[in-house]
Wavefront OBJ file of the C-alpha trace (Angstrom):
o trace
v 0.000 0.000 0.000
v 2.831 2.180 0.838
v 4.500 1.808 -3.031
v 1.129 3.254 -4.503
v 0.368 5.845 -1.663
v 3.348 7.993 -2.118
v 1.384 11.216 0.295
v 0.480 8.072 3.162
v 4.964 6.871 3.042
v 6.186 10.397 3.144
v 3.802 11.421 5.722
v 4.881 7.910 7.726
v 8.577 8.332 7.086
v 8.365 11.828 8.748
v 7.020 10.945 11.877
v 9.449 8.209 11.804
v 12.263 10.569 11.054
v 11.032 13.000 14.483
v 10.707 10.398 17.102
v 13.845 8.303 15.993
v 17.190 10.407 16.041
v 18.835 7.779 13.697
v 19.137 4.417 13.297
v 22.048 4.199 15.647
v 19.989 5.400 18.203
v 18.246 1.505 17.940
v 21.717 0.133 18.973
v 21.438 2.276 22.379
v 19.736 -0.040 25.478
v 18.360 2.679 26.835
v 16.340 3.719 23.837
v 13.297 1.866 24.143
v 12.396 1.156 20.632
v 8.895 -0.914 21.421
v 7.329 2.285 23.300
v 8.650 4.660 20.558
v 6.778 2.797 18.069
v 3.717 1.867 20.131
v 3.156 5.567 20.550
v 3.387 6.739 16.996
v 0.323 7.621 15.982
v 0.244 7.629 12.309
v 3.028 4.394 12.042
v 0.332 2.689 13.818
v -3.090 3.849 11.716
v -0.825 2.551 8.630
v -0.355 -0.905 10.344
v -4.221 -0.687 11.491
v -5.233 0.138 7.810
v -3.178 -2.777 5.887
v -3.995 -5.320 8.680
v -7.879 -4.519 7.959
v -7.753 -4.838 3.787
v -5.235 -7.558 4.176
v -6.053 -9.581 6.932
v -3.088 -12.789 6.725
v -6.042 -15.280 7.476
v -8.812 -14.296 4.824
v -11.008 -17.110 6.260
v -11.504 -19.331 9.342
v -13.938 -22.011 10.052
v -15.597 -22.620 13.433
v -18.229 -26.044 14.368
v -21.049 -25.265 16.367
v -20.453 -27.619 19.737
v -24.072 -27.367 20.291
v -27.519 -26.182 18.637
v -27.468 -22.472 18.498
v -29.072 -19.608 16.455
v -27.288 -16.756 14.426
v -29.401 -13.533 14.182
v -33.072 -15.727 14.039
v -30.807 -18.834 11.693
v -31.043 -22.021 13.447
v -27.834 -23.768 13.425
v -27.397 -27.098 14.338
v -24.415 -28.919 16.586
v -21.778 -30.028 14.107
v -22.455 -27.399 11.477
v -19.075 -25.861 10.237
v -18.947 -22.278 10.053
v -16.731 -19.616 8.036
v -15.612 -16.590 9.379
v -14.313 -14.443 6.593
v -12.368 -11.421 7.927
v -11.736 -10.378 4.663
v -15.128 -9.526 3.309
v -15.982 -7.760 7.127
v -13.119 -5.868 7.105
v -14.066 -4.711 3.888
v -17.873 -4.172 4.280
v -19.494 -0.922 3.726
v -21.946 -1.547 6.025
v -18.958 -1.083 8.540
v -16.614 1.056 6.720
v -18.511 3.325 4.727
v -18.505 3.903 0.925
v -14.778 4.382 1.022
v -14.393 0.593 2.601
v -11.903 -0.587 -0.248
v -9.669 2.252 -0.046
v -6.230 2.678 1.645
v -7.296 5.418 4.152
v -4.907 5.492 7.593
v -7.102 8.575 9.001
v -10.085 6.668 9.510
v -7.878 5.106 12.387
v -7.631 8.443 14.187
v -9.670 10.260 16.423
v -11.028 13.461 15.488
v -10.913 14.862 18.822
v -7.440 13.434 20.347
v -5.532 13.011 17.174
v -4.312 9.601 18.490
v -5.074 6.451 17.479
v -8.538 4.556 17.816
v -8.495 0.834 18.249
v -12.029 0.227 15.873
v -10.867 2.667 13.144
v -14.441 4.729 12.579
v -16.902 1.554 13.188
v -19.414 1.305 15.000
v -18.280 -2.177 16.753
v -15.049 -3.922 17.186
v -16.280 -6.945 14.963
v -15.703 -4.902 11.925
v -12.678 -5.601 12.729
v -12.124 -9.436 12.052
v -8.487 -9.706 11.235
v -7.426 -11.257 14.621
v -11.046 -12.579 15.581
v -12.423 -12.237 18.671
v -13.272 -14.146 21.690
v -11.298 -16.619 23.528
v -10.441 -18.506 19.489
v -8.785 -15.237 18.664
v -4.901 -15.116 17.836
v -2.902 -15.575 20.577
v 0.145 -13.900 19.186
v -1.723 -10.644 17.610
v 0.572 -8.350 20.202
v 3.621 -9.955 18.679
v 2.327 -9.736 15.001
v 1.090 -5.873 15.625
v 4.762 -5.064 17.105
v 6.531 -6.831 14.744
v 4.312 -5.246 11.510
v 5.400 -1.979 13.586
v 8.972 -2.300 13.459
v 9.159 -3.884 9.962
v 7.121 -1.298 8.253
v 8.921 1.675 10.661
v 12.708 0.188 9.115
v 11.850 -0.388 5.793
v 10.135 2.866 5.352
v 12.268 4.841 7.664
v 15.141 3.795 5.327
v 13.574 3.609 1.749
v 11.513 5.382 -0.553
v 9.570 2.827 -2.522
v 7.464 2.557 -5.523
v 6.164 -0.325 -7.684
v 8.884 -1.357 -10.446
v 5.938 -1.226 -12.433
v 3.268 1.510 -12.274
v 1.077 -0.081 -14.240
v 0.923 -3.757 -12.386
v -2.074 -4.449 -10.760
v -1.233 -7.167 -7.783
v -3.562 -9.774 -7.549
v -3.909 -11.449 -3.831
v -4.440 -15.351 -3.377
v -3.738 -17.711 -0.773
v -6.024 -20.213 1.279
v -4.306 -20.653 4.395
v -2.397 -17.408 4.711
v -2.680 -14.063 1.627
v -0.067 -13.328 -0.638
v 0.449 -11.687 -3.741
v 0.021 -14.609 -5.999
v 2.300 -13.511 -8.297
v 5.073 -11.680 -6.012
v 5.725 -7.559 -5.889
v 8.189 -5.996 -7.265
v 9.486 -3.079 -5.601
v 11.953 -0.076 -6.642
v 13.429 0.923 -3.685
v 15.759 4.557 -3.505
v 17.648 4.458 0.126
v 16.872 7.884 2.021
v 19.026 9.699 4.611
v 17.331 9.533 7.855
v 16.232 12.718 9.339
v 15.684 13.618 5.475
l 1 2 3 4 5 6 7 8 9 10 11 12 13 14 15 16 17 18 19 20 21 22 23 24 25 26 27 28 29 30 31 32 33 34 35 36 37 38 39 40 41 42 43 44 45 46 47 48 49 50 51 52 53 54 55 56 57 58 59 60 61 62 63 64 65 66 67 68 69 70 71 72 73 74 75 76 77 78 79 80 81 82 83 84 85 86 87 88 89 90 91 92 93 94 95 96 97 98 99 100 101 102 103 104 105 106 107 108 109 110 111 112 113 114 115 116 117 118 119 120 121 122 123 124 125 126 127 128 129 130 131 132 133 134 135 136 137 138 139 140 141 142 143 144 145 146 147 148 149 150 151 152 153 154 155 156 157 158 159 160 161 162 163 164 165 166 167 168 169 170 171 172 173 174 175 176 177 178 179 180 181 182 183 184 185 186 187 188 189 190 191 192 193 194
């Protein structure tokens, strides 16, 4: 998202650039890179933003252990059940009119200026990419830190683009998303604090 939002990785890179001195500042123990990152508001709307129109699990199954009902729908012990983040994360009955676009502000409050945790929607099921309930991901800390601190390097340190305007990158995967055909980046190393 960052290659073809050009405004969204300059903006990102900036705030990166003010709360980070340099990159040998990381190599200091007294720096403590985890909080920096945590508290940077727009580094964090980005991650909020991609992790919504690309959840890593597009789909999940669940079996009912026992007859139920789903808004009036009977549904009997043993049925399986999908849970597909991708087309809830992506609904405009959640999201609005603007649900398929790349849009980090929707993930900050309009009266604080920091970031929300249900970016704009009315509940936090919108939001499906981790699930919810005691079957959601155990490691979603881990993956939000480490989506944190891999975005904040790479585009702390590059400016990127798509090595092909033009390409249009198609996503596939069962278990986990990918594009199906790779990305190719061009990549232009920046000075930091530039």
């Amino acid at each position: 998202m960052l290659s073809t939002h050009s405004d969204i990785q300059t903006r990102l890179r900036a705030e990166l650039h003010a709360a980070i001195p340099s990159p040998k500042a990381l190599l200091d123990p007294r720096f403590d890179v985890a909080t920096v990152l945590e508290s940077l508001t727009y580094l964090n709307t980005v991650c909020n933003e991609t992790l919504r129109l690309y959840p890593s699990l597009p789909i999940s199954s669940r079996v009912a252990i026992r007859d139920t009902s789903i808004l009036g729908q009977f549904v009997p012990k043993g049925t399986t059940l999908l849970i597909v983040p991708w087309a809830t994360n992506r609904s405009p009955d959640f999201w609005g009119v603007d649900s398929e676009k790349f849009k980090p502000e929707r993930w900050i409050d309009a009266g604080s200026g920091r970031a929300t945790n249900n970016g704009g929607a009315d509940s936090n099921y919108a939001f499906l990419t981790f699930l919810h309930g005691p079957r959601s991901c155990i490691g979603e800390k881990f993956a939000r830190a480490e989506l944190r601190a891999l975005v904040a390097a790479f585009c702390g340190n590059f400016e990127m683009e798509m090595a092909d305007p033009g390409e249009v990158v198609h996503v596939g995967g069962v278990i986990t998303i990918k594009p199906t055909n790779g990305m190719k980046l061009r990549l232009k190393p920046v000075e930091w604090g530039n």
